[in-house]
N, C-alpha and C positions, 0 to 999 in steps of 0.2 A: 630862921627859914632854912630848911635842909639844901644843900646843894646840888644841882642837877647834874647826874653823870655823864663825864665827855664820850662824844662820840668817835669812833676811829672813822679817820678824816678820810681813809682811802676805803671804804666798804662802801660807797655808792657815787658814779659821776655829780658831783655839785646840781642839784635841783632833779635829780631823776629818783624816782621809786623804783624802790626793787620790784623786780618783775612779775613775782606774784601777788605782790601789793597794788600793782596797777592793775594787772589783770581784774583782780575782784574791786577794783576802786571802779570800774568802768559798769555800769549798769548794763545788762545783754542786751537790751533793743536801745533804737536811740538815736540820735546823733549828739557828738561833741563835735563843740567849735573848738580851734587851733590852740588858745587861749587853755582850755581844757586840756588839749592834748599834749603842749610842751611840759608838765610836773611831770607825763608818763614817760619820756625820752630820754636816753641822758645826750640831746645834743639841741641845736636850736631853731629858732624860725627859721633861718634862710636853708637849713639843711636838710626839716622837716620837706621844704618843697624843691632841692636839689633832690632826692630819695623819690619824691613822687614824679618828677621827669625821670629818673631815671628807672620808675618801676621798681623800685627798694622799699618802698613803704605806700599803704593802699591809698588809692585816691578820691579826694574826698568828693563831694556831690555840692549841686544848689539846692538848697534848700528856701521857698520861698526868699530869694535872694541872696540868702545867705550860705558863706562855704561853710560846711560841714564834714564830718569823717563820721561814717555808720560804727557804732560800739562793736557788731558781732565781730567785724572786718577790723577793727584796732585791737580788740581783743586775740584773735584766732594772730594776727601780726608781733605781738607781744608775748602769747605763750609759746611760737613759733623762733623766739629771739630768742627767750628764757632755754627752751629744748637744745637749740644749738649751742647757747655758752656753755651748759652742760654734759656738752661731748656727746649729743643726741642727734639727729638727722645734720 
């Protein structure tokens, strides 16, 4: 069985997708649960909703009881994170 090529350990926070891989991994309309949303971040639950008191990252809605975050608003949030690491707005 051939060997799997290592990966370099410092090209992405531990469990986050690079940013344009989230970006299209997220379906345009929609909502994700939390669950959903922590593979696209590189940080974690308690920081995903430190960020949304503090208006750092969009806030999510009820949805028939359940909390949610709309795709277009996580999206347009993520290629907005993506523009700025690379020296853009």
């Amino acid at each position: 069985m051939p060997k799997k090529p290592a990966l370099a350990a410092d090209t992405q926070p531990q469990g986050a997708a690079p940013a344009t891989t989230a970006v299209t991994s997220l379906p345009p309309l929609g909502y994700s649960r939390l669950k959903a949303v922590l593979p696209l971040v590189p940080f974690g639950r308690a920081t995903v909703w430190r960020k949304v008191v503090a208006g750092q990252f969009p806030a999510p809605y009820k949805v028939a009881g359940v909390t949610a975050w709309r795709n277009d608003e996580l999206r347009a949030w993520l290629a907005a994170q993506h523009r700025a690491a690379e020296g853009g707005q």
